[in-house]
C-alpha positions in Angstrom: 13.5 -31.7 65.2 16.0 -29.3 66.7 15.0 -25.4 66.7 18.4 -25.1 64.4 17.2 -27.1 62.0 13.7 -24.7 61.7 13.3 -22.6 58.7 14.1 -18.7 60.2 14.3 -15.5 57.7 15.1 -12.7 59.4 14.9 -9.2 58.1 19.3 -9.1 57.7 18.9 -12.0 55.0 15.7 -10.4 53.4 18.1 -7.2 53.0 21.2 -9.5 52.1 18.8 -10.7 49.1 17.9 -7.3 48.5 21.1 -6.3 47.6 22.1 -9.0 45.6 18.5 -8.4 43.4 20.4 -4.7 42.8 22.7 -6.8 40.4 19.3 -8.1 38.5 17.6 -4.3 38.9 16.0 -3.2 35.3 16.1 -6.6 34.1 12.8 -7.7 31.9 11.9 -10.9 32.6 12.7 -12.3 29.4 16.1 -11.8 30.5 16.2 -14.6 32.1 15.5 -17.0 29.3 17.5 -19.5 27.3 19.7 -19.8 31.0 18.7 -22.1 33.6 17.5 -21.0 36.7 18.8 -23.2 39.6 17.3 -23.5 43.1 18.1 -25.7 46.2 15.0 -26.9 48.5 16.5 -28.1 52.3 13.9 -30.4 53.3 16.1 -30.2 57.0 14.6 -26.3 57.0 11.2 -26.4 57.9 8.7 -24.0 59.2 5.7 -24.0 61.0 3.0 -26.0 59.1 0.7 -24.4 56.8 -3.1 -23.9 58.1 -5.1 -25.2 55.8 -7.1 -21.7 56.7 -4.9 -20.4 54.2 -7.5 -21.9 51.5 -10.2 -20.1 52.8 -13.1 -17.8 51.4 -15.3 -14.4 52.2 -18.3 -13.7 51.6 -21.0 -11.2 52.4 -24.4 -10.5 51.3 -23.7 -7.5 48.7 -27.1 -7.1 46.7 -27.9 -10.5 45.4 -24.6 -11.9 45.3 -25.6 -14.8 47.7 -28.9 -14.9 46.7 -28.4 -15.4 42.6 -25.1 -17.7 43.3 -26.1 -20.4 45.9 -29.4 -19.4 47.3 -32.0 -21.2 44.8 -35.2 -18.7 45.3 -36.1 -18.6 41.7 -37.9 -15.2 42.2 -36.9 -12.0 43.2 -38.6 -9.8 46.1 -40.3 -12.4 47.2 -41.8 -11.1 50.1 -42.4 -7.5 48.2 -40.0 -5.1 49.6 -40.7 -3.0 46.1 -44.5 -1.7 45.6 -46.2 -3.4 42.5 -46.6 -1.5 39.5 -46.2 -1.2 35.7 -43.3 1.2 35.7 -39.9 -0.4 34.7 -37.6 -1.0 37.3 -35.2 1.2 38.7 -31.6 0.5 38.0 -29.9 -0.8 41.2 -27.6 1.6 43.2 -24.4 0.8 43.6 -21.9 -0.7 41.0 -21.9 -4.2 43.0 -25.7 -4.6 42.3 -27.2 -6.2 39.6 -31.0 -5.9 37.8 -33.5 -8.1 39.9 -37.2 -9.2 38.5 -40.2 -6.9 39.2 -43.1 -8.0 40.2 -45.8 -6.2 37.7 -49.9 -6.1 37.6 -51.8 -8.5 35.7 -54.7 -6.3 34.7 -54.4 -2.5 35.3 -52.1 -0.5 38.0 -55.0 0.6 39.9 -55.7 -3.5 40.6 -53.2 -4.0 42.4 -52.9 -2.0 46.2 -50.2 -2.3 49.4 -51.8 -2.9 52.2 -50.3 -1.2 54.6 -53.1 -2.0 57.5 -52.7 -5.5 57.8 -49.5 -6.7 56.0 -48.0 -10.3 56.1 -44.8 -9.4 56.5 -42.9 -5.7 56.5 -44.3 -2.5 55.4 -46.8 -4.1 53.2 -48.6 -6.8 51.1 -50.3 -6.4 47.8 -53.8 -6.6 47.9 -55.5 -7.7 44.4 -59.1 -6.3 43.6 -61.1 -8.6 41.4 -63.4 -8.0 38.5 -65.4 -10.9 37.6 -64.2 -13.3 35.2 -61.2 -10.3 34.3 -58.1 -12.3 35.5 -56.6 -9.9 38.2 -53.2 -10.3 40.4 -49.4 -10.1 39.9 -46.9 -11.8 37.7 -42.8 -11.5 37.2 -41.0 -12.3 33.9 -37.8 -13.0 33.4 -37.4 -15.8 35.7 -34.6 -19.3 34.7 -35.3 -22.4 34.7 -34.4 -25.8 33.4 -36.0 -29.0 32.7 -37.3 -30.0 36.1 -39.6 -30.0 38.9 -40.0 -27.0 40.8 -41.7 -26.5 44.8 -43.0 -23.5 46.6 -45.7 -22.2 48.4 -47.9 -18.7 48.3 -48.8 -17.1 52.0 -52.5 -16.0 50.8 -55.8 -14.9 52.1 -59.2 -14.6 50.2 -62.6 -13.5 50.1 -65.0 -16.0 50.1 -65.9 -15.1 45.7 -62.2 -15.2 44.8 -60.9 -18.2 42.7 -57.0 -18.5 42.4 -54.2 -19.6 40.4 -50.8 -19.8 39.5 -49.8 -20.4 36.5 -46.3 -20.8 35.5 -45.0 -20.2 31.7 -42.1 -21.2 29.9 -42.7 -20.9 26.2 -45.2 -18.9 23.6 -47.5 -22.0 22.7 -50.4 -23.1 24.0 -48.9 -25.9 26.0 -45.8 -24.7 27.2 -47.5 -23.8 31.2 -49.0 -25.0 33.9 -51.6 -23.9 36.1 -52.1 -24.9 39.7 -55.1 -23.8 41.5 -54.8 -22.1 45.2 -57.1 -22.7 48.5 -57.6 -20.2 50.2 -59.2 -18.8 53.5 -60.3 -15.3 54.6 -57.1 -15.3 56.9 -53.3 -15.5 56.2 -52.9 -19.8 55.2 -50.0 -21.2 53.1 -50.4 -23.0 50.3 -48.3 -25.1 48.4 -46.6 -24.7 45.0 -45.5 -27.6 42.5 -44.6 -27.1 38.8 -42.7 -29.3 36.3 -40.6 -27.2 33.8 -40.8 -28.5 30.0 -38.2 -26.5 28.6 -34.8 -24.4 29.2 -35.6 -20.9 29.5 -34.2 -17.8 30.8 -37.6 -16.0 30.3 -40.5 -17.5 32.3 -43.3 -16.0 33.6 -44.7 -16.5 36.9 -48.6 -15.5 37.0 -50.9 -15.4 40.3 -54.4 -14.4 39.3 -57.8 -14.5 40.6 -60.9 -14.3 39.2 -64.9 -13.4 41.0 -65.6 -11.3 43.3 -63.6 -9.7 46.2 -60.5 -9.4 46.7 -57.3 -11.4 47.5 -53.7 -10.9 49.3 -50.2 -12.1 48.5 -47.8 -12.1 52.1 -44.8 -14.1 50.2 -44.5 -16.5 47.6 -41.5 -19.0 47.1 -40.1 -21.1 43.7 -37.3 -23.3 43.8 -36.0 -26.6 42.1 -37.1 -29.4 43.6 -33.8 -30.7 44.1 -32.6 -27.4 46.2 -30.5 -28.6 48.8 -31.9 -26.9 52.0 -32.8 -24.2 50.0 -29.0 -23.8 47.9 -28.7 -24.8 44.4 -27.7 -28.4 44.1 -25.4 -27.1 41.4 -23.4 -24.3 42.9 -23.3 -26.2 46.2 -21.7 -29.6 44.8 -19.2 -26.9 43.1 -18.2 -25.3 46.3 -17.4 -28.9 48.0 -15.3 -29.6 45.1 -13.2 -26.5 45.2 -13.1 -27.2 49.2 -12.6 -24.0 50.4 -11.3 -24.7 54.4 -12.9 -21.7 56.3 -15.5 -19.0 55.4 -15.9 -15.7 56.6 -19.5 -14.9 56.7 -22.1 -12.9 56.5 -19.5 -9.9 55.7 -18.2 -7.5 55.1 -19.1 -3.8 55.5 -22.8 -5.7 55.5 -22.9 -6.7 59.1 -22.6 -3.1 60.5 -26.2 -1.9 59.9 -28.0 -5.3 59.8 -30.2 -7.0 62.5 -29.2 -10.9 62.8 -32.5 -11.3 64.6 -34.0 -10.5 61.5 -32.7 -13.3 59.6 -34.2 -16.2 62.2 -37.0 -18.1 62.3 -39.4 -18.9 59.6 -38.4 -17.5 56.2 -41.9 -16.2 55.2 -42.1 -13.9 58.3 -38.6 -12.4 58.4 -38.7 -8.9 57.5 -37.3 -7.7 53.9 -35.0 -4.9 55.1 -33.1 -2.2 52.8 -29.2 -2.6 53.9 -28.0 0.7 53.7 -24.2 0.1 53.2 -25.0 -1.2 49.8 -27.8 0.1 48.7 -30.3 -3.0 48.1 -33.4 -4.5 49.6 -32.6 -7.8 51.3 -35.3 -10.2 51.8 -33.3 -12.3 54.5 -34.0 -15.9 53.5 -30.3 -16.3 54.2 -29.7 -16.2 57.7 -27.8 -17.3 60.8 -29.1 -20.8 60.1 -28.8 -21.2 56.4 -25.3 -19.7 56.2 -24.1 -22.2 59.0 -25.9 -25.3 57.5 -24.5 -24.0 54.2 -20.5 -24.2 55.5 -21.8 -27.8 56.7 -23.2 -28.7 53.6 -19.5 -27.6 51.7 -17.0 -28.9 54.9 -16.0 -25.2 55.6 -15.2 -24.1 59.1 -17.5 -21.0 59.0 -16.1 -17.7 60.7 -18.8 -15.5 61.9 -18.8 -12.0 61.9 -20.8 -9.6 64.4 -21.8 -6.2 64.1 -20.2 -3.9 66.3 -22.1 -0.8 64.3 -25.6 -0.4 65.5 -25.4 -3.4 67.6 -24.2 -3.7 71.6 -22.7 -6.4 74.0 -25.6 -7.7 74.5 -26.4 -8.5 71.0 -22.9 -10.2 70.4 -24.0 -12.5 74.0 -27.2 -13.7 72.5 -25.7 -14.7 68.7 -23.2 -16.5 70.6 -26.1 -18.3 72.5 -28.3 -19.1 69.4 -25.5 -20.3 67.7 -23.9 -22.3 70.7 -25.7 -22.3 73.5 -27.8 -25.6 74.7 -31.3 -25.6 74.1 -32.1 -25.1 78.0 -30.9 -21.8 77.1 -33.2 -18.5 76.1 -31.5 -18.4 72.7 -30.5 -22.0 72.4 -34.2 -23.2 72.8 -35.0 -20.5 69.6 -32.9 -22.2 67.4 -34.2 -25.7 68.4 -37.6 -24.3 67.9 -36.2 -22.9 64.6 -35.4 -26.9 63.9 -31.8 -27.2 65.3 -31.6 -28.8 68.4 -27.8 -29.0 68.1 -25.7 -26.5 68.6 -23.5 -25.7 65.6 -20.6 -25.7 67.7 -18.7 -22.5 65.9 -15.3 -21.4 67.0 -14.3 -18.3 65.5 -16.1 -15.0 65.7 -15.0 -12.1 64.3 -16.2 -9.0 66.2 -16.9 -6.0 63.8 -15.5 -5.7 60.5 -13.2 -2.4 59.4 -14.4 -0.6 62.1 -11.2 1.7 62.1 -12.9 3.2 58.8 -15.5 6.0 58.5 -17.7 3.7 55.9 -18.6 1.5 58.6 -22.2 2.4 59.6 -21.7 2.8 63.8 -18.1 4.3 63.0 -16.6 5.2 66.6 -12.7 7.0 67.2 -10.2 4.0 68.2 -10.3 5.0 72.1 -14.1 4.9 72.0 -14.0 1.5 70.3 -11.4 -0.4 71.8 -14.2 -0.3 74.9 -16.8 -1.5 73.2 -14.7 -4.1 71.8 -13.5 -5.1 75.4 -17.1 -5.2 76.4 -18.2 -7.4 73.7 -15.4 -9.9 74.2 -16.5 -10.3 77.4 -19.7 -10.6 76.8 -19.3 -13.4 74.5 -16.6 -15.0 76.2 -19.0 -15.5 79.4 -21.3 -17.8 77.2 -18.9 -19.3 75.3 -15.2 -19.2 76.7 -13.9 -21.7 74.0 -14.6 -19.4 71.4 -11.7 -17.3 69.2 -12.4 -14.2 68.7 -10.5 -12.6 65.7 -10.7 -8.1 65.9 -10.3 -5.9 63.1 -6.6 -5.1 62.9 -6.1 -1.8 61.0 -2.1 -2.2 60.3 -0.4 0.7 59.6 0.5 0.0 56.0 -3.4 -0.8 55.4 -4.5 2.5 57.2 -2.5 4.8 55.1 -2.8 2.9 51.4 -6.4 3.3 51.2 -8.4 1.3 54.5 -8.0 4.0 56.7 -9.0 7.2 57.0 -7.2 10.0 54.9 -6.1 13.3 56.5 -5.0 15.6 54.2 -1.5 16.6 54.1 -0.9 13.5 56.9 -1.1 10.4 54.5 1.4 8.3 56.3 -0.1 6.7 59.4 2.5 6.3 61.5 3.3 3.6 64.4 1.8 4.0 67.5 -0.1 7.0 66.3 -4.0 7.7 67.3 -4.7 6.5 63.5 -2.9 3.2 64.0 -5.5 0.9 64.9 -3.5 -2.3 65.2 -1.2 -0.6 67.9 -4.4 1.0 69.5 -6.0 -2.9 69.7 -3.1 -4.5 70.9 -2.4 -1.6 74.0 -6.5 -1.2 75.2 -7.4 -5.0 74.6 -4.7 -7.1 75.1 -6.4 -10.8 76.3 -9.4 -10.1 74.1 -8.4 -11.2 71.2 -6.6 -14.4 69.1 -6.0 -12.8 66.3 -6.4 -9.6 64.3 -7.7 -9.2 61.3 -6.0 -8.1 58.0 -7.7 -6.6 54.6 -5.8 -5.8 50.9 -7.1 -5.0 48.0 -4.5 -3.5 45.9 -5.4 -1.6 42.8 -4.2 -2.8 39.2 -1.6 -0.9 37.6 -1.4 1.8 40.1 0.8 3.1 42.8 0.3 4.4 46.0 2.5 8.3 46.2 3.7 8.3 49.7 4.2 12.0 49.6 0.3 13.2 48.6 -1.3 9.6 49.8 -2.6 9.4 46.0 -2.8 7.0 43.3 -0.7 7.3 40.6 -0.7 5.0 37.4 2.4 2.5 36.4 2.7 0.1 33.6 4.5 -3.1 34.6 5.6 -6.3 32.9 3.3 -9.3 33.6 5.9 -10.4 36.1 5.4 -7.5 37.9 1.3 -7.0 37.6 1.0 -10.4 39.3 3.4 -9.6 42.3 2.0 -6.7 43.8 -0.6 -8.5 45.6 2.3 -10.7 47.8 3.9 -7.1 48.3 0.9 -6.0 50.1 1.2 -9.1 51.9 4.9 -8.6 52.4 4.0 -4.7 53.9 1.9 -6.2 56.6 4.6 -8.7 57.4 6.9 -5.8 57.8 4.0 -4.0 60.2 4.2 -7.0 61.9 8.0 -7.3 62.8 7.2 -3.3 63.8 4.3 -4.7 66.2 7.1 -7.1 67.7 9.3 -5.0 68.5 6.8 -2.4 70.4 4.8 -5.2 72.0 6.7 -8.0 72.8 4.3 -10.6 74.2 3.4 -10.9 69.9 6.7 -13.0 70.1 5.1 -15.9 72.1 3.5 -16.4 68.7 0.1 -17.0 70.0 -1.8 -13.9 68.9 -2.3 -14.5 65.1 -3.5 -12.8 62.0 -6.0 -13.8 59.6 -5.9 -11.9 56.4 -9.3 -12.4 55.7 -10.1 -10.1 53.2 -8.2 -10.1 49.7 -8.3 -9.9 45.8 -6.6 -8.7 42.7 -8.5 -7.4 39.4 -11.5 -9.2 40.6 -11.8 -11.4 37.0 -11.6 -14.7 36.9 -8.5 -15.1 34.5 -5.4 -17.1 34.1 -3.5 -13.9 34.8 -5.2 -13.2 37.8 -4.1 -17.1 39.0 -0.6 -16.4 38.5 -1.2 -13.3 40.8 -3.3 -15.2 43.4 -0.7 -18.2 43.2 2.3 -16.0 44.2 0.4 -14.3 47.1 -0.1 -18.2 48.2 3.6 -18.3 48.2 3.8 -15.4 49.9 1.6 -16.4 53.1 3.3 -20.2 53.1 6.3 -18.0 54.1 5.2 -16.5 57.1 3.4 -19.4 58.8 4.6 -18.0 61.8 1.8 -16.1 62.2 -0.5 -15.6 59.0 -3.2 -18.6 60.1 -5.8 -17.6 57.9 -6.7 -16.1 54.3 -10.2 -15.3 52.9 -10.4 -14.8 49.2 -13.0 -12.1 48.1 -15.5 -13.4 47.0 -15.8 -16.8 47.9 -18.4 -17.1 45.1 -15.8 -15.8 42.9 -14.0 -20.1 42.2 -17.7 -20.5 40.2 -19.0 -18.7 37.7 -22.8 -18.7 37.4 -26.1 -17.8 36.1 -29.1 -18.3 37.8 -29.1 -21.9 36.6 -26.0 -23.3 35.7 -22.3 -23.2 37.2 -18.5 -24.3 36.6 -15.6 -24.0 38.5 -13.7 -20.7 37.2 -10.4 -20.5 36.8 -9.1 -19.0 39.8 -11.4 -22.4 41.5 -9.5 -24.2 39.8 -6.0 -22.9 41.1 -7.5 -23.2 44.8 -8.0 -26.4 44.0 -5.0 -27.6 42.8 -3.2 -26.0 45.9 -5.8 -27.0 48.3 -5.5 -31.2 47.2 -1.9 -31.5 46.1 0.8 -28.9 47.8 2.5 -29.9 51.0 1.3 -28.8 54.6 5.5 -28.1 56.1 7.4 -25.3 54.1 11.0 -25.8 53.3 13.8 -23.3 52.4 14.0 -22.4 49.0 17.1 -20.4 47.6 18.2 -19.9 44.4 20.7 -17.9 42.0 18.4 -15.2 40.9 17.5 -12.8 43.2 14.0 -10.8 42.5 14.7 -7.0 41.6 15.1 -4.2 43.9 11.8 -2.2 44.5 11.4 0.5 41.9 10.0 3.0 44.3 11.0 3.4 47.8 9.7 1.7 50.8 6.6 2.3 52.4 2.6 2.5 51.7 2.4 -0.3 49.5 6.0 -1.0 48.7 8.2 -3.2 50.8 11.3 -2.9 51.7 12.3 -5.8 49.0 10.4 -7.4 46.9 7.9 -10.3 47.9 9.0 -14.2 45.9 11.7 -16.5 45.9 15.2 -15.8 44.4 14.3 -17.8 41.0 13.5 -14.7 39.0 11.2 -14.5 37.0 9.6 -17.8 38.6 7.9 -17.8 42.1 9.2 -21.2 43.8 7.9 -22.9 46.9 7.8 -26.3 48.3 6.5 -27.9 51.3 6.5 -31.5 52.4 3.1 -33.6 53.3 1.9 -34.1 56.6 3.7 -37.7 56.6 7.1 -36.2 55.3 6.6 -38.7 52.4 7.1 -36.4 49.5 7.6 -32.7 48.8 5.9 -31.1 46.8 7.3 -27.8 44.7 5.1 -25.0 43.5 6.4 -23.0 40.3 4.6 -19.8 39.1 6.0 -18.4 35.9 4.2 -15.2 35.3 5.7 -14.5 31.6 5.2 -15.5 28.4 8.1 -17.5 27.9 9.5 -21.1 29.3 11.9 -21.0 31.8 14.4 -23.8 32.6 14.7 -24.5 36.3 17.1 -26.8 37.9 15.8 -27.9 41.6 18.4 -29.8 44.1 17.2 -31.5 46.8 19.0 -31.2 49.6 18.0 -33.7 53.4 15.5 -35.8 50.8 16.0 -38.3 48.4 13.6 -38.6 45.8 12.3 -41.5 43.0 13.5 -41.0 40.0 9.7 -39.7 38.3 7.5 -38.0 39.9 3.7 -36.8 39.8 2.8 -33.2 38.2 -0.5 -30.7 38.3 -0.4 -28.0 35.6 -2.7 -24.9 35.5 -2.2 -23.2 32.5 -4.6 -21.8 29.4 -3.9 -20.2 25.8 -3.8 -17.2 26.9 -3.7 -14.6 30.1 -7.9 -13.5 29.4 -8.5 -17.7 29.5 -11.4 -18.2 31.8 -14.1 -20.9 32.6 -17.5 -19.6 31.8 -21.0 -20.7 32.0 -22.0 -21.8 28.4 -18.5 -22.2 27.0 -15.7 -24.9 26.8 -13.4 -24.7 30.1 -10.1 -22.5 28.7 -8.4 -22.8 32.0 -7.6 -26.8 33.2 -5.5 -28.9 35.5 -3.1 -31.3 33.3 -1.9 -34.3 35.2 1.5 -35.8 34.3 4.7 -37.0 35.0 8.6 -35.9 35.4 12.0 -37.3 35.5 13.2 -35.9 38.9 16.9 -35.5 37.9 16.5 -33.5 34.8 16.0 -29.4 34.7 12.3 -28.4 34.2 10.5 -26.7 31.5 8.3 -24.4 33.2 5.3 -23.4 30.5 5.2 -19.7 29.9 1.9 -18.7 31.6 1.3 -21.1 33.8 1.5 -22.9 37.8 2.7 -25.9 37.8 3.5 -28.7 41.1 5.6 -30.8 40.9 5.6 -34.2 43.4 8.8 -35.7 44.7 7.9 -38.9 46.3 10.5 -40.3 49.0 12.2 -43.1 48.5 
């Protein structure tokens, strides 16, 4: 197809529509109800195809959020981090953390010792004095489980008088437990674990106790369903596959800035628990290099890895590169065969530091200090491994001054080309040493960002409104990006990309949230010129969960229904109502017009299928009302029915939760092509034109 016929918008339409959405300005939504909303699709108007990166995920290890979501370890501290004592457990720091099991005595305090002279594994291993036929050792409550076999093992070393057990406990009658007993030797020996659960409880008890004479030590102990998938919950996994998320961003995040990959290698019971600093919590490490990579195999998800350029150096970006892709003749290559992967995983994209333009990130260097460590770590890794894509953290101007950068009183616009504008600084020191740079947004509900004092201020907005802000902020880092054009022209070859791999909005899983999430879909599918990549925060965020059960939540669910049924080639989409003017004026997080399509108060989008077979049209109407909408098809002709997915629940809170009825579900259906829609109020809706 001709370069005329390619879907273009420049800046002088966006404006044109700007100033027609003057004529619409103050204008509720429920305006536009009771009168039809027409738009024309040009199937002849295409743009460049959508990556299916744009369904993609993030996720870091924030307290236990990966290790209570797909991880199956049924206990906590595992490898005891925490010393052992009756005293109730600390509440976590941080707001992100949640309340973990604690290991307690069986017997009195003054049983149970750390040994800090001969530990298993990190600072220390609890030592267990016996007292005859006194049952002495450790136990944790609180632990989940369902009807079904469990496996483990217990690192352990005994005196010679010591008799062990484990006993694990899932009711308050005699019967409802099982004990297992434990060989053991003088030195450090594994032993293994088997149980079969008899009933559903969220209360078990785990008991190791030992009876005689001596004394006994604990180095780690391990519980998981038998029917753990490589150590990840059967569950949560099979959940994940089904949402078929496209790419994920691992293993952060602020996270990777102060952590040791090395760490997180090799056999599971002698990897070091660590405390990660940046969020306040003691990781144990079971989920490493190796588990997170077989874990985006196990789900079909292109993993993106991301490498600390905190604490770390060159040198440690080189050998992750080789353990993860180098061949086993080489020094880091033949560790992860001897860690029981022979082949290399293969990955593509790196990312190489995460946010290191901010003063949170633990290593924190000024721009011109760390565009040459970024040069030297791109090299590095590019001289054992030149096939691989490196992605750099991007620091755009309109995310440095609403919130990701750093703020300087009385100076809270960062402007272009400035020492505070990272992007510019990236693209002038390390031009070649990059594919594309990195993008983050999380704007704030109900707020607004005062570009005089670089503060927050609070707004109240129709629903309309609420759910659009997060394709604004996607719409002020397309405008940054036109900016970057213009000062560095080699961005217009269009091979240096961005991957906005970092968002969310409200952070619940709701229907209203979808309708947000859907339009900042729209949003992206517009600018396939260059946005190749999207991570939602937090991946883990399509389930909800306990620590033994899962659905798909709502906002899964919307994923989904984008991910397995829109098109892959954007078409034009106009219309006879123009989105309102901005409210406030442009900059910080305001664009210059409004981010959607000009079918206000819907959000319209189509896209034809890979084979140019059908077209498929995407409809978000964020208000409580049905709106009529009249689509023309112009360069296709279409069947006279065709195929619908609805998303749409009883009300904006609907959610899918653990426990409860699903409130938020894909309807399937059909239409009648020639006739004007009925959008449902509160809902996203696709709509499949087949070709004829």
């Amino acid at each position: 197809m001709s370069n005329k016929n390619k879907l273009t918008l420049s800046r002088r339409q966006a404006l044109t529509a700007a100033a027609m959405a003057g004529v619409f300005a103050g204008f509720p939504a429920v305006a536009q109800a009771g009168k039809t909303i027409s738009s024309t699709l040009n199937a002849g108007r295409e743009g460049p195809a959508i990556n299916p990166f744009i369904y993609g995920g993030f996720l870091e290890h924030i307290g236990d959020l990966i290790n209570h979501s797909l991880w199956s370890e049924v206990l906590d501290d595992r490898k005891f981090y925490h010393a052992i004592d009756s005293k109730p457990a600390p509440k976590p720091e941080g707001r992100r953390n949640r309340d973990s099991n604690k290991w307690v005595p069986v017997g009195p305090d003054s049983g149970v010792v750390m040994d800090r002279a001969a530990p298993w594994v990190g600072n220390h291993s609890p030592k267990i004095e016996l007292a005859g036929p006194e049952p002495r050792g450790i136990a944790q409550s609180g632990l989940s489980l369902l009807i079904k076999d469990y496996v483990g093992r217990i690192v352990i070393a005994a005196d010679a008088g010591a008799d062990i057990s484990a006993t694990l406990i899932w009711g308050s009658a005699p019967g409802d437990r099982q004990t297992v007993k434990i060989a053991a030797t003088q030195s450090w020996s594994k032993a293994p674990l088997r149980f079969s659960a008899k009933a559903e409880t969220k209360e078990a008890r785990l008991e190791i106790t030992g009876t005689g004479t001596g004394s006994f030590r604990i180095g780690a102990v391990s519980l998981m369903p038998a029917d753990n998938v490589r150590g990840f919950r059967a569950d949560t996994i099979a959940l994940m596959r089904e949402v078929d998320c496209k790419i994920l961003r691992v293993p952060g995040g602020n996270f990777i800035s102060s952590y040791d990959w090395k760490d997180t290698i090799g056999d599971p019971d002698k990897r070091p628990p660590v405390f990660d600093p940046v969020w306040s919590f003691a990781q144990p490490n079971d989920v490493g290099v190796d588990e997170l990579l077989q874990m985006c195999q196990l789900i079909n998800a292109e993993p993106s890895w991301a490498i600390s350029t905190g604490f770390d150096g060159p040198r440690s970006g080189a050998e992750q590169v080789e353990y993860v892709n180098g061949g086993t003749d080489t020094e880091w290559g033949g560790r992860r065969a001897a860690n029981g992967h022979p082949e290399p995983y293969k990955v593509k994209y790196w990312n190489i530091g995460n946010e290191m333009y901010g003063n949170w990130q633990m290593g924190h260097i000024p721009l011109k200090q760390y565009v040459i460590k970024h040069n030297m770590f791109a090299d590095a890794m590019r001289k054992v491994d030149p096939s691989i894509y490196i992605i750099a953290p991007g620091g755009f101007v309109d995310e440095m001054t609403t919130g990701q950068g750093i703020f300087v009183a009385g100076q809270p616009n960062v402007e272009f080309g400035s020492e505070r504008d990272w992007a510019n600084g990236m693209m002038t020191h390390a031009w070649g040493r990059f594919d594309a740079l990195a993008t983050h947004a999380y704007p704030p509900e109900n707020k607004k960002f005062d570009m005089a004092t670089g503060k927050l201020f609070d707004v109240q907005r129709p629903l309309v409104e609420w759910a659009r802000q997060p394709a604004n902020r996607v719409l002020t880092m397309v405008e940054c990006w036109e900016e970057y054009k213009r000062r560095h022209p080699s961005l217009n070859d269009g091979k240096v990309k961005v991957f906005f791999d970092e968002y969310a909005y409200s952070f619940r899983q709701t229907l209203k949230t979808c309708l947000a999430l859907g339009m900042c879909l729209h949003e992206f599918f517009r600018h396939t010129d260059f946005i190749d990549m999207a991570g939602y925060t937090m991946a883990t965020g399509w389930i909800d969960h306990d620590r033994t059960r899962s659905v798909i939540s709502a906002t899964g669910r919307m994923y989904q229904m984008y991910n397995q049924h829109f098109g892959t080639i954007p078409v034009e989409v106009t219309g006879n109502a123009p989105v309102p003017k901005p409210e406030f004026p442009a900059g910080g997080d305001q664009p210059r017009v409004n981010a959607g399509s000009a079918t206000y108060p819907l959000d319209v989008s189509a896209a034809l299928t890979a084979d140019r077979k059908a077209l498929i049209v995407a409809v978000v109407n964020a208000t409580d009302q049905a709106q009529s909408l009249q689509l023309n098809l112009e360069g296709f002709a279409a069947a006279k029915s065709g195929r619908t997915w609805k998303l749409t629940g009883a009300h904006l809170e609907a959610a899918n939760v653990v426990g409860k009825p699903p409130e938020v579900t894909i309807a399937e259906g059909r239409f009648t092509t020639g006739s004007a829609l009925k959008v449902a109020p509160i809902s996203i809706a696709l709509y499949e034109f087949a070709r004829v």
